[in-house]
DOPAVEX-119978 format. One line per field, with one value per residue: residue number from 1; residue in three letters; x, y, z of N, C-alpha, C in turn. Coordinates in nm, 3 decimals. Atoms other than C-alpha are relative to their C-alpha. Example, Ala and Ser with C-alpha at 12.3 -4.5 7.8 and 13.67 -1.06 7.14 Angstrom:
// residues 2
sekol: [1,2] $
drennu: [ALA,SER] $
neast: [0.089,-0.082] $
nnorth: [-0.119,-0.119] $
nup: [0.000,-0.006] $
caeast: [1.230,1.367] $
canorth: [-0.450,-0.106] $
caup: [0.780,0.714] $
ceast: [0.090,-0.077] $
cnorth: [0.120,0.109] $
cup: [0.000,0.073] $
This chain:
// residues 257
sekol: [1,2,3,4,5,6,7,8,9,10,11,12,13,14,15,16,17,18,19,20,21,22,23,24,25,26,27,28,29,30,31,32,33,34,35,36,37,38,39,40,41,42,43,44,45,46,47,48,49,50,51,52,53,54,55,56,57,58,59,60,61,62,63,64,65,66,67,68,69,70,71,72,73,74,75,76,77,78,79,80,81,82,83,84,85,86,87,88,89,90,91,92,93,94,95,96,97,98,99,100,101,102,103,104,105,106,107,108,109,110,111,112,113,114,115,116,117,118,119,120,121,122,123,124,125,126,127,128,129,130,131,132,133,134,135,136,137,138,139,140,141,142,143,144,145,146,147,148,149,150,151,152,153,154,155,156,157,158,159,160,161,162,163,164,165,166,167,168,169,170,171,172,173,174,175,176,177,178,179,180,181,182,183,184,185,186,187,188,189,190,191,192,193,194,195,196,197,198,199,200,201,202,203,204,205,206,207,208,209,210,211,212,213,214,215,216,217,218,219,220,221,222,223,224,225,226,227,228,229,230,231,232,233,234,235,236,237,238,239,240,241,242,243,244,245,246,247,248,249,250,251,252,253,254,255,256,257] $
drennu: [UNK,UNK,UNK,UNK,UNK,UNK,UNK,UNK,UNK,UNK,UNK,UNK,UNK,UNK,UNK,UNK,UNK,UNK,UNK,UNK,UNK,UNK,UNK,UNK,UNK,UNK,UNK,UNK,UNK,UNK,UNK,UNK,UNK,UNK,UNK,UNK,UNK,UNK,UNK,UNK,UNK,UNK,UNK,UNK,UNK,UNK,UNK,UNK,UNK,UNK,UNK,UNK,UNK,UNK,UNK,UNK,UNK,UNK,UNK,UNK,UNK,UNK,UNK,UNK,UNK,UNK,UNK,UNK,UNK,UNK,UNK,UNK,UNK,UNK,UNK,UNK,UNK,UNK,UNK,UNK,UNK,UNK,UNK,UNK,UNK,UNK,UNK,UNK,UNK,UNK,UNK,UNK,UNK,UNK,UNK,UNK,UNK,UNK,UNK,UNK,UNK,UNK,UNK,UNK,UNK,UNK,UNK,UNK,UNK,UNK,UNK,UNK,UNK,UNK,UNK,UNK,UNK,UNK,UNK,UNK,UNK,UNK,UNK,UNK,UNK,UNK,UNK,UNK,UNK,UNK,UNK,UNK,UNK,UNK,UNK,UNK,UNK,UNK,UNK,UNK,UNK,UNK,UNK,UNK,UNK,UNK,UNK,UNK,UNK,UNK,UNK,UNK,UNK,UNK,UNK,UNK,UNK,UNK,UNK,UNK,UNK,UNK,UNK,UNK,UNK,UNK,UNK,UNK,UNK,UNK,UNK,UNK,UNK,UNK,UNK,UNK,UNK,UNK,UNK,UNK,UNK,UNK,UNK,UNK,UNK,UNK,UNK,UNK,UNK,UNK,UNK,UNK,UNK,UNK,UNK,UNK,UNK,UNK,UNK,UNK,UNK,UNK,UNK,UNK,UNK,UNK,UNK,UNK,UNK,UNK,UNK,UNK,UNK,UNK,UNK,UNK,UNK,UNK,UNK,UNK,UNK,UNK,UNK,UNK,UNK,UNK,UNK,UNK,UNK,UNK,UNK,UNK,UNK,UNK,UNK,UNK,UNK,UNK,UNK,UNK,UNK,UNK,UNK,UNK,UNK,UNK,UNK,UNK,UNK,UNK,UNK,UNK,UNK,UNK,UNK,UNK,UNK] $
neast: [-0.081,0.039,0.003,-0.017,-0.008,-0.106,0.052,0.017,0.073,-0.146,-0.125,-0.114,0.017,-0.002,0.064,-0.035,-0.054,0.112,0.032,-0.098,-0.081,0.071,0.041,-0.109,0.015,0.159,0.002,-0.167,0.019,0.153,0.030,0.093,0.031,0.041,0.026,-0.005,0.097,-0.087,0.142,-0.053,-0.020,-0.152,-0.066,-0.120,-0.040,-0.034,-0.204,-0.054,0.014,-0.058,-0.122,0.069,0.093,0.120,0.079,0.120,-0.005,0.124,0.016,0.055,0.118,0.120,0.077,0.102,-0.129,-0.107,0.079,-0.090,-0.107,-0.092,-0.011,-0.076,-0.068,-0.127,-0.095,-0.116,-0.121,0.031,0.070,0.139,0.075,0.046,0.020,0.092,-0.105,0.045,-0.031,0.045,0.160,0.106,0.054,0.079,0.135,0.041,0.098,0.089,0.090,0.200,-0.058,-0.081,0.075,-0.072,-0.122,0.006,0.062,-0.091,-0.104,0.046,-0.002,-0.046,-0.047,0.054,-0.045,-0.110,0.062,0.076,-0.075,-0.060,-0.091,-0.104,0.049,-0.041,0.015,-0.032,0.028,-0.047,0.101,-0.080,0.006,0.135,0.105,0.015,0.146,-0.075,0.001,0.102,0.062,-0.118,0.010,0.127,-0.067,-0.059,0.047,-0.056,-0.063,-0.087,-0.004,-0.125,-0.052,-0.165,0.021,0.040,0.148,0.070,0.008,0.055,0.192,0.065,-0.008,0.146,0.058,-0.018,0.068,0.146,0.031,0.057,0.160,0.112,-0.026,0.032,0.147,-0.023,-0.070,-0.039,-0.089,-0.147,-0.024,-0.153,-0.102,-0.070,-0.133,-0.154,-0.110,-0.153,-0.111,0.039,-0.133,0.007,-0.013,0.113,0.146,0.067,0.076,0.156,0.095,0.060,0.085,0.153,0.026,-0.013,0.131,0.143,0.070,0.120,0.006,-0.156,-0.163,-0.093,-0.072,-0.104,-0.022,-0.069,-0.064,-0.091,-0.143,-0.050,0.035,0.099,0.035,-0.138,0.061,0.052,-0.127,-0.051,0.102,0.063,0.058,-0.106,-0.025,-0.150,-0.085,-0.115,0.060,-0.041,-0.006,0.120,0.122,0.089,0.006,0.126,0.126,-0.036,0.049,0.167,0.057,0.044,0.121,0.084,0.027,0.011,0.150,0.137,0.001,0.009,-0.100,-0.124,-0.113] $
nnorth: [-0.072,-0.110,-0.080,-0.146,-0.082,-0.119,-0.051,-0.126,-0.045,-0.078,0.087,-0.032,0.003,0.212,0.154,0.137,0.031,0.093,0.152,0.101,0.009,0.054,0.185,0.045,0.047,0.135,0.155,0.046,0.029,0.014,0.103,-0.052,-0.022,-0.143,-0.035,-0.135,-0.060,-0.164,-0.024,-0.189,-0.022,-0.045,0.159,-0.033,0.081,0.106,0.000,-0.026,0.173,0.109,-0.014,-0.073,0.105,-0.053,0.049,-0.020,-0.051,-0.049,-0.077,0.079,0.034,-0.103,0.040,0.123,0.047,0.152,0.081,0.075,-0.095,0.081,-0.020,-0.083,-0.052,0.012,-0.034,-0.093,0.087,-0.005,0.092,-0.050,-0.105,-0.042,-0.142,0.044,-0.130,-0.104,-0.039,-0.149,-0.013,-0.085,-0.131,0.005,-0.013,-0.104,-0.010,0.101,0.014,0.096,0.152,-0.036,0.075,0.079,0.023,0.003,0.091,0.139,0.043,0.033,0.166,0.024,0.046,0.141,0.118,0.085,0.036,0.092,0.120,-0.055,-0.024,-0.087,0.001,-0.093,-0.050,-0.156,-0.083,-0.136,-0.039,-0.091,-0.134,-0.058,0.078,0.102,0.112,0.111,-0.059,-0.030,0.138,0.051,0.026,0.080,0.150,-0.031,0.001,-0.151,-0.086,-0.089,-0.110,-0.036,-0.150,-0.114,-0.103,-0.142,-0.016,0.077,0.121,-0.022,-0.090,0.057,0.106,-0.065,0.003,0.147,0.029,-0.040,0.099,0.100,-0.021,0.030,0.150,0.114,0.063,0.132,0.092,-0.111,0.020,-0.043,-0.097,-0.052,0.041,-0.060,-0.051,0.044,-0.102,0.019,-0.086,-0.116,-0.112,-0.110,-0.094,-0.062,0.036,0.140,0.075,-0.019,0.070,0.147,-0.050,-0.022,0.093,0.101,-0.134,-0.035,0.100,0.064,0.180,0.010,-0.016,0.101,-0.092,0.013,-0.081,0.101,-0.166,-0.001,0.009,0.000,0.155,0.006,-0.015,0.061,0.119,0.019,-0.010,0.144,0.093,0.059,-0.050,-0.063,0.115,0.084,-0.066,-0.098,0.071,-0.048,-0.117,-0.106,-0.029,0.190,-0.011,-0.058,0.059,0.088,0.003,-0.042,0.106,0.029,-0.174,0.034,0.132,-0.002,-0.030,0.080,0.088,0.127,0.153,0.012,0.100] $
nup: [0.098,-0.018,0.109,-0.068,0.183,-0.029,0.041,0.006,0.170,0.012,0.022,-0.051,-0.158,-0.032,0.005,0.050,-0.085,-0.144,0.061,0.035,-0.127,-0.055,0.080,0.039,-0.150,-0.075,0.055,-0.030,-0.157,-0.088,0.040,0.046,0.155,0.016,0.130,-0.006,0.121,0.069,0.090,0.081,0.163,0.019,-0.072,-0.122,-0.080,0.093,0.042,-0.103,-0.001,0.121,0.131,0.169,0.058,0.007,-0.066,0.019,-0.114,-0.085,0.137,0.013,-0.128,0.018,0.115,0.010,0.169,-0.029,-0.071,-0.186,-0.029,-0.048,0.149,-0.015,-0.073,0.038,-0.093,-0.028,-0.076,-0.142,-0.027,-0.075,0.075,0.115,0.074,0.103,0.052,0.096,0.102,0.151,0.052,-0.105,0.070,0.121,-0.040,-0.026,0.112,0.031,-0.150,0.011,-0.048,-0.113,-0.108,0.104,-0.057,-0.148,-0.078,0.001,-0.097,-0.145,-0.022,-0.041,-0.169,-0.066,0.001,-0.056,-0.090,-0.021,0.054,-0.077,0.055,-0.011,-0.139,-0.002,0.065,-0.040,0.143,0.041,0.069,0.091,-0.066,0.045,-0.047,0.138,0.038,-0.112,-0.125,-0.041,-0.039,-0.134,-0.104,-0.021,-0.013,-0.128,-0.111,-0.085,0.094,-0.086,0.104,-0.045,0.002,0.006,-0.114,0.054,-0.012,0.067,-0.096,-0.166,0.026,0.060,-0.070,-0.029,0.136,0.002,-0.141,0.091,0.133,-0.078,-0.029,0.115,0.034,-0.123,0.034,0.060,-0.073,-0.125,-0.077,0.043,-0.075,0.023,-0.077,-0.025,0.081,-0.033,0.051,0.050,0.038,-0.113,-0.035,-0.088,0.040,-0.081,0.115,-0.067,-0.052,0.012,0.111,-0.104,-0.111,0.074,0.029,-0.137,-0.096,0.098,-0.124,0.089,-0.014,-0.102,0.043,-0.068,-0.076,0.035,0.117,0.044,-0.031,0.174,0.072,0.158,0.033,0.032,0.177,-0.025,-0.023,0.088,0.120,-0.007,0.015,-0.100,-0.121,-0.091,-0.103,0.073,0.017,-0.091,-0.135,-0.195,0.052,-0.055,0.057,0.027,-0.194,0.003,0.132,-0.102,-0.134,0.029,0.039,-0.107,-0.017,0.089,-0.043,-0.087,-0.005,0.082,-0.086,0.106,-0.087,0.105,-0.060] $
caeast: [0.066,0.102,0.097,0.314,0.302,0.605,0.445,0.484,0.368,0.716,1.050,1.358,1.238,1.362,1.093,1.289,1.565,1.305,1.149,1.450,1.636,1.320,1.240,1.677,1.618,1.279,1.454,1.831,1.758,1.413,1.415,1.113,0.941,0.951,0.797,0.892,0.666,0.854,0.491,0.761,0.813,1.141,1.234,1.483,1.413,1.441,1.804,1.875,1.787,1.801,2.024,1.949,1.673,1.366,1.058,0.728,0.618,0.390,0.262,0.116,-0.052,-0.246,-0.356,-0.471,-0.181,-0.076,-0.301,-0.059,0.164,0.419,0.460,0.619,0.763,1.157,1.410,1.682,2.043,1.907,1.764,1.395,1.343,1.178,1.096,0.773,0.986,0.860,0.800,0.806,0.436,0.320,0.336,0.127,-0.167,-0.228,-0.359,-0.574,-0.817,-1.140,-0.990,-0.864,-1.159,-0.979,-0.649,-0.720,-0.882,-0.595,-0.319,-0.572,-0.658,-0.362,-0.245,-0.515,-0.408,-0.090,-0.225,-0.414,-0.135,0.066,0.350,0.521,0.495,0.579,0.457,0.630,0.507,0.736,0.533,0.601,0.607,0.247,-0.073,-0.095,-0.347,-0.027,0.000,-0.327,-0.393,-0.054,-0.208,-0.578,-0.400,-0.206,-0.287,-0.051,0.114,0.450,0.524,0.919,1.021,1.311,1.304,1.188,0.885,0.750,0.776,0.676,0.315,0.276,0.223,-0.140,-0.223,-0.111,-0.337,-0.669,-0.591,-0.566,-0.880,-1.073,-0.979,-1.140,-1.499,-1.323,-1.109,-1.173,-0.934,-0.665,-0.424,-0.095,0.166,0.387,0.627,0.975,1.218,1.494,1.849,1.823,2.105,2.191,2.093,1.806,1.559,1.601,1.509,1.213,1.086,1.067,0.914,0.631,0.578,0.548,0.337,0.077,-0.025,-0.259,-0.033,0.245,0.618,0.865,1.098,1.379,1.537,1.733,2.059,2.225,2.559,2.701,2.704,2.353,2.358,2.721,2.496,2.275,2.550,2.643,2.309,2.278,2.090,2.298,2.256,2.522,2.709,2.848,2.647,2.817,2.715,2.503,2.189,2.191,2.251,1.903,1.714,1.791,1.698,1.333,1.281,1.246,1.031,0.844,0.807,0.730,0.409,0.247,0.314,0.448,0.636,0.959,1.300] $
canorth: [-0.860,-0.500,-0.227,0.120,0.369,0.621,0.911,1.269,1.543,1.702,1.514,1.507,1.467,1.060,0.823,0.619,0.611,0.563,0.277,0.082,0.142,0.042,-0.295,-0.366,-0.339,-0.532,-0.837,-0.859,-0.737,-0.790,-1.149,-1.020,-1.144,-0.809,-0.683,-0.376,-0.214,0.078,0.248,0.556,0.612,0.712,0.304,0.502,0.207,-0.075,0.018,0.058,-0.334,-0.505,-0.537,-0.347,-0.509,-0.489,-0.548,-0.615,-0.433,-0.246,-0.069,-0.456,-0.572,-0.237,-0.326,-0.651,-0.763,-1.069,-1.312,-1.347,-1.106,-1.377,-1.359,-1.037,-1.000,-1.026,-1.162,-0.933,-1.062,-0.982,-1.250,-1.225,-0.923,-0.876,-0.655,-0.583,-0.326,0.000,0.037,0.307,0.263,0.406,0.745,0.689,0.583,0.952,0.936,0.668,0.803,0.618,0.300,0.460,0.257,-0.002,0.047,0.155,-0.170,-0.430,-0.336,-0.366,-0.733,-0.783,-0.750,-0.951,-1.182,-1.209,-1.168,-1.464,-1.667,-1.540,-1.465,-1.191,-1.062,-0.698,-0.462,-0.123,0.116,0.368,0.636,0.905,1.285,1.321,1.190,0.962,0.661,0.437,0.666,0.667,0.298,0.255,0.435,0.289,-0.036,0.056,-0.023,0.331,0.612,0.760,1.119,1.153,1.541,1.797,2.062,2.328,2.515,2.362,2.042,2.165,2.352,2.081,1.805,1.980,1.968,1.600,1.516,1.676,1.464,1.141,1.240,1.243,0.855,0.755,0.690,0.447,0.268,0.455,0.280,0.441,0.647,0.838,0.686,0.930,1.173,1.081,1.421,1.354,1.525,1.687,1.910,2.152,2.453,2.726,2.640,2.297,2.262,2.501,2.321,1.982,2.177,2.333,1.996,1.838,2.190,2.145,1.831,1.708,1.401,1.252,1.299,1.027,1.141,0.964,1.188,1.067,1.320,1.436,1.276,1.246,0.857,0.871,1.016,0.834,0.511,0.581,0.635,0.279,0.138,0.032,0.079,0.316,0.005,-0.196,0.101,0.277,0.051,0.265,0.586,0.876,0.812,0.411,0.419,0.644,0.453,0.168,0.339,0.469,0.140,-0.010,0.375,0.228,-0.151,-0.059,0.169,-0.040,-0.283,-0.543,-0.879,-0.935,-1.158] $
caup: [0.482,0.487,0.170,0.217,-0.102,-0.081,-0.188,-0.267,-0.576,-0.549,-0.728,-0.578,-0.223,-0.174,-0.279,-0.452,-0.187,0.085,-0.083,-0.206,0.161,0.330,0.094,0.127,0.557,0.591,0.339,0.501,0.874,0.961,0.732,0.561,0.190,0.058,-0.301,-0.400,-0.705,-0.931,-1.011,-1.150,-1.553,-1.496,-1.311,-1.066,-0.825,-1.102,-1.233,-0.843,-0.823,-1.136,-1.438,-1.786,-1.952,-2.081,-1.882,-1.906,-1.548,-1.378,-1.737,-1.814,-1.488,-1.503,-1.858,-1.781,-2.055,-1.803,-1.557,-1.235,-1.098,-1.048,-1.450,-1.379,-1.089,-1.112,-0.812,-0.716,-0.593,-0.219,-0.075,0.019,-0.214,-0.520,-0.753,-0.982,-1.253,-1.383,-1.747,-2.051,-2.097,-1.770,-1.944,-2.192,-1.939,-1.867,-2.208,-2.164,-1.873,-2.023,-1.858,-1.550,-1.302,-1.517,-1.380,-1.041,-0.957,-1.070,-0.854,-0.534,-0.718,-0.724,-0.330,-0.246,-0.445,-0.316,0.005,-0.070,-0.222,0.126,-0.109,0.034,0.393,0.290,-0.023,-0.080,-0.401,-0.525,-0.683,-0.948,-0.844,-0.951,-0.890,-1.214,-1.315,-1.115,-0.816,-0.752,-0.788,-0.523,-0.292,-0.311,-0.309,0.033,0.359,0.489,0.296,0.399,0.237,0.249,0.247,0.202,0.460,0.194,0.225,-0.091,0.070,0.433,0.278,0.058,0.266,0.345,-0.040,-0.026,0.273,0.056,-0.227,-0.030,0.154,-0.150,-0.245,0.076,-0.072,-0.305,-0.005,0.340,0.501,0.361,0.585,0.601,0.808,0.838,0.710,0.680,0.667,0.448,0.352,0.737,0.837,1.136,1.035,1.153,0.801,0.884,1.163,1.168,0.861,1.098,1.367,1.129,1.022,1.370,1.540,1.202,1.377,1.049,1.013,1.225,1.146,1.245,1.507,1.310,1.013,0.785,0.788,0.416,0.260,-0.034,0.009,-0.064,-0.484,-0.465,-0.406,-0.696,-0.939,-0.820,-0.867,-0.540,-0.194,0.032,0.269,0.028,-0.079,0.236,0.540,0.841,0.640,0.827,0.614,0.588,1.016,0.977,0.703,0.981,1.277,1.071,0.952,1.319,1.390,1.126,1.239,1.596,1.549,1.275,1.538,1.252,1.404,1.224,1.329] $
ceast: [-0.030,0.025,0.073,-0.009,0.109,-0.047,0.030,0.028,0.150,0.119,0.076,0.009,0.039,-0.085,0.082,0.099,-0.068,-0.026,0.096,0.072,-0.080,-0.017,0.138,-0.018,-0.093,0.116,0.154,-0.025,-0.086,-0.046,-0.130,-0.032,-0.033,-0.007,0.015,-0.054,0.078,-0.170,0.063,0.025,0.133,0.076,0.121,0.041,0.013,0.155,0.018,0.034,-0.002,0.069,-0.090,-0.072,-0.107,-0.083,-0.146,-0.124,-0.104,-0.119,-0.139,-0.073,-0.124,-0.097,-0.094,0.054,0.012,-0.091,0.046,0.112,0.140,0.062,0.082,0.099,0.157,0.092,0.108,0.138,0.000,-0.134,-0.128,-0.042,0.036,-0.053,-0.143,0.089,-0.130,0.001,-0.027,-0.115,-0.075,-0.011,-0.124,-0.115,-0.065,-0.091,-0.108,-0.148,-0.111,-0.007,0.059,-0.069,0.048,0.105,-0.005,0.005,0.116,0.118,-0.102,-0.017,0.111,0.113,-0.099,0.050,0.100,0.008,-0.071,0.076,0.075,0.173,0.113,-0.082,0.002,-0.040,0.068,-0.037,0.108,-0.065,0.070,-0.025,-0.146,-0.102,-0.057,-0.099,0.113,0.001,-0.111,-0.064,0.083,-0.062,-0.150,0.039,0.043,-0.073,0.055,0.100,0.106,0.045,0.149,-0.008,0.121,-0.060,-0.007,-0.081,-0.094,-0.047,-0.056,-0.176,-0.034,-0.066,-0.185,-0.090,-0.039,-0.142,-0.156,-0.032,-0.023,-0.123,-0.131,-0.031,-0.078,-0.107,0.009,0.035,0.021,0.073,0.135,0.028,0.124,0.067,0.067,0.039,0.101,0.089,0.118,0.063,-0.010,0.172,-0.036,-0.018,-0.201,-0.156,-0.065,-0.086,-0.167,-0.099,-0.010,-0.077,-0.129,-0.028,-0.080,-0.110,-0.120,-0.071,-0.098,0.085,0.147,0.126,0.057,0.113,0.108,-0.023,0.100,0.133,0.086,0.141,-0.014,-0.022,-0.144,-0.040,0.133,-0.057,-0.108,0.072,0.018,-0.103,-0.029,-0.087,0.132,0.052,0.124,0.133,0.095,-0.121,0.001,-0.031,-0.132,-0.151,-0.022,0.015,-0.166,-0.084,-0.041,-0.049,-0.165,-0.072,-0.052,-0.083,-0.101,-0.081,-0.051,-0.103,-0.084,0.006,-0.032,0.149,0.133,0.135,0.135] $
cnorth: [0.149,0.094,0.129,0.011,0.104,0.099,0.140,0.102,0.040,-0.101,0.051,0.000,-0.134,-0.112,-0.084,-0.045,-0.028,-0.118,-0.105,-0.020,-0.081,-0.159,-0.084,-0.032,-0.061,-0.115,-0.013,0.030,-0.059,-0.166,0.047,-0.032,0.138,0.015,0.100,0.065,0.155,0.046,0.150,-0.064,-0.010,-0.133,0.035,-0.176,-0.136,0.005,-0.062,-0.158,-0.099,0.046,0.064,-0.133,0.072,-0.100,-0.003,0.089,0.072,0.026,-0.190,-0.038,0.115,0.028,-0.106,-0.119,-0.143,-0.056,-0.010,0.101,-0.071,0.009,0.099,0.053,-0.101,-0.002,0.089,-0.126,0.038,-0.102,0.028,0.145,0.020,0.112,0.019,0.146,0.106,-0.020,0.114,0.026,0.103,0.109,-0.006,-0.033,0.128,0.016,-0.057,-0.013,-0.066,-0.100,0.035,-0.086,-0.129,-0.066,0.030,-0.137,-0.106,0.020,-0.044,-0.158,-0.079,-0.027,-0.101,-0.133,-0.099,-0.006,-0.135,-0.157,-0.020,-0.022,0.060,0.075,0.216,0.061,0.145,0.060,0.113,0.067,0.080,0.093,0.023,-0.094,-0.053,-0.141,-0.102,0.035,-0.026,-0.152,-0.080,0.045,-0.031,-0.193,-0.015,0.020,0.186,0.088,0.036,0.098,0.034,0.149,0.082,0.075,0.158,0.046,-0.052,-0.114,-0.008,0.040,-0.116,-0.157,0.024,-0.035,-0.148,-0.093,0.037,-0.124,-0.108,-0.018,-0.078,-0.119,-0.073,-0.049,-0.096,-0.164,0.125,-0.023,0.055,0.109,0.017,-0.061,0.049,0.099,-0.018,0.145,-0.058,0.084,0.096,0.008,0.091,0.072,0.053,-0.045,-0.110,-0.040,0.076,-0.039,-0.128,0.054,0.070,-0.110,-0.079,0.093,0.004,-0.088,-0.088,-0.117,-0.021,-0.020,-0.117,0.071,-0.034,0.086,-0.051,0.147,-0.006,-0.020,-0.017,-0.115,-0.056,-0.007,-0.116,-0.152,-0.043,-0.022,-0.113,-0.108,-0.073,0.020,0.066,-0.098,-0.099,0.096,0.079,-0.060,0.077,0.130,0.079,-0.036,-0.186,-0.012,0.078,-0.089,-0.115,0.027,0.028,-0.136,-0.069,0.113,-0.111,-0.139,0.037,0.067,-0.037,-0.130,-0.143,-0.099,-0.057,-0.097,0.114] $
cup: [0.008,-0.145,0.040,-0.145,0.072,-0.117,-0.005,-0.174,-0.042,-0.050,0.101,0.190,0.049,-0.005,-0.005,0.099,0.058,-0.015,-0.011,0.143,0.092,-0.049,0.042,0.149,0.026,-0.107,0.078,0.146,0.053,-0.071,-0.072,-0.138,0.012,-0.210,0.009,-0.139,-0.046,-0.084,-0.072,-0.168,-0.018,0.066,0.093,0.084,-0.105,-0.085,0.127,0.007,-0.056,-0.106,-0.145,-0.027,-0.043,0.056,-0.013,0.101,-0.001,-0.109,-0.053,0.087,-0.020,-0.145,0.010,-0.147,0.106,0.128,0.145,-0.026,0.024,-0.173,-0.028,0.089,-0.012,0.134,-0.048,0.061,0.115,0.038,0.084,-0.078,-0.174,-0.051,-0.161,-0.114,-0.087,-0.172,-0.074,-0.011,0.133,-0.022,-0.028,0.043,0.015,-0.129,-0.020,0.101,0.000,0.053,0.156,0.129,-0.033,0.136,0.133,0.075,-0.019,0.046,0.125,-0.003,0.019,0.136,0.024,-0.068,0.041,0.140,0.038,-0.029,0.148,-0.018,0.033,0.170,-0.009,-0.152,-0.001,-0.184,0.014,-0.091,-0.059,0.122,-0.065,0.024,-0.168,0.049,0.132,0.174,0.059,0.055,0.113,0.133,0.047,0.052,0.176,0.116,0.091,-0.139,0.107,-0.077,0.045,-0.055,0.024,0.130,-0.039,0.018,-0.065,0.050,0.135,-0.060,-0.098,-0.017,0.041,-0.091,0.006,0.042,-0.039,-0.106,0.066,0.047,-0.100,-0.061,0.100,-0.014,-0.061,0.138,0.165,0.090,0.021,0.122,-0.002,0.151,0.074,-0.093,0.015,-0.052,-0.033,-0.047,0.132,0.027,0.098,-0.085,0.034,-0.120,0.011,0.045,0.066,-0.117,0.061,0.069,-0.064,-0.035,0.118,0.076,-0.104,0.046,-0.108,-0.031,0.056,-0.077,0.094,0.090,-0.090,-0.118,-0.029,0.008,-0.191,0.041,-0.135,-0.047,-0.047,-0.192,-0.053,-0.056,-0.150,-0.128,-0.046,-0.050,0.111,0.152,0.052,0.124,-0.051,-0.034,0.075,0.151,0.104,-0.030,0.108,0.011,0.002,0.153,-0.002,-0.061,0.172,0.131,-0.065,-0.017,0.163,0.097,-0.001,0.057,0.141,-0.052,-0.061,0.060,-0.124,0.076,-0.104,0.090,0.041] $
């Protein structure tokens, strides 16, 4: 079983697309059990995939509110992927840091556990834009990190910052390691593509050759509530998600159908 965390401090850069596109191509192409974890406040990827509701979600496991992650986790109408859902409460841990060795430790019990049940062949975390009590325990939990990015400078210099913080987690879990970067919303144009190429000449962690390229069908898709993979299939950016995802599968040298 493998763990990714989609990770970065910056909003608006595509976790939640990454994540949800990635979890929608490992369970429909690649045949793949896939869990997909909303560790955001804001449940972007939990609308994306399930119906209004209320949920008991990530916010409880990291309490220690519920015994089995199976208690919470919620199928989707895509076959082979599930969903553990974000809730309201994960704010409100920031407040609660006296407990934070707490919460770190019960997402990692729980991969092994489902590691141990051999539940799901695939884990993906969507994380907030900040390094929160959930973030933190997604990517201690995680076997690889992937840091999706705009092609701003914020985003290009702050991939460095990123890459410190991680670091510092490694006395807890030194296995941990960045994956990649995935450039998303890429476009001709001269900022572009010298913001890939500083990315790629900094050399401190590898960039995917695939980029995903900007449409419209992409926010279009969110509107809809659904993956860009259901909402416009032959589109620019779901043809990319598609070619990264097999990037992706080929250097973590993972066996799929």
């Amino acid at each position: 079983m493998r763990t990714f965390a989609i990770v970065n401090r910056k909003g608006g850069v595509g976790k939640t697309t990454t994540a949800v596109n990635l979890a929608y191509v490992l369970a429909t192409s690649c045949r793949l059990r896939v869990l997909l974890i909303d560790a955001d406040g804001q449940a972007n990827a939990t609308g994306i995939l399930l119906p209004k509701g209320e949920y008991a979600g990530l916010g409880a496991l990291l309490r220690g509110y519920y015994s089995s992650y199976e208690e919470l986790v919620v199928h989707t109408d895509v076959a082979g992927l599930d969903v553990l859902p974000a809730s309201e409460d994960l704010w409100a841990m920031e407040l609660e840091k006296d407990e934070a060795a707490l919460r770190y430790s019960a997402m990692m019990s729980m991969r092994d556990a489902i590691a141990e049940d051999d539940a799901y062949d695939v884990i993906i975390v969507d994380c907030p834009p900040n390094l929160s009590v959930a973030c933190i325990s997604a990517i201690l939990a995680s076997d690889a990190v992937v840091i999706p990015v705009l092609s701003d400078a914020c985003s290009a210099t702050g991939v460095g910052d990123l890459m410190v913080q991680i670091d510092s987690l490694r006395y807890i879990r030194p296995e941990i390691r960045v994956a990649g970067v995935l450039v998303n919303q890429w476009h001709r144009s001269p900022v572009v593509e010298d913001a890939a190429a500083y990315l790629r000449e900094d050399g401190r962690v590898p960039v995917y050759d695939t980029v995903i390229r900007r449409t419209d069908k992409v926010p279009e898709s969110s509107w809809a509530g659904m993956a860009v993979q259901q909402w416009s299939p032959w589109c620019s950016a779901a043809r990319d998600y598609r070619a990264w995802v097999a990037e992706l599968l080929e250097k973590e040298g993972m066996v799929h159908e």
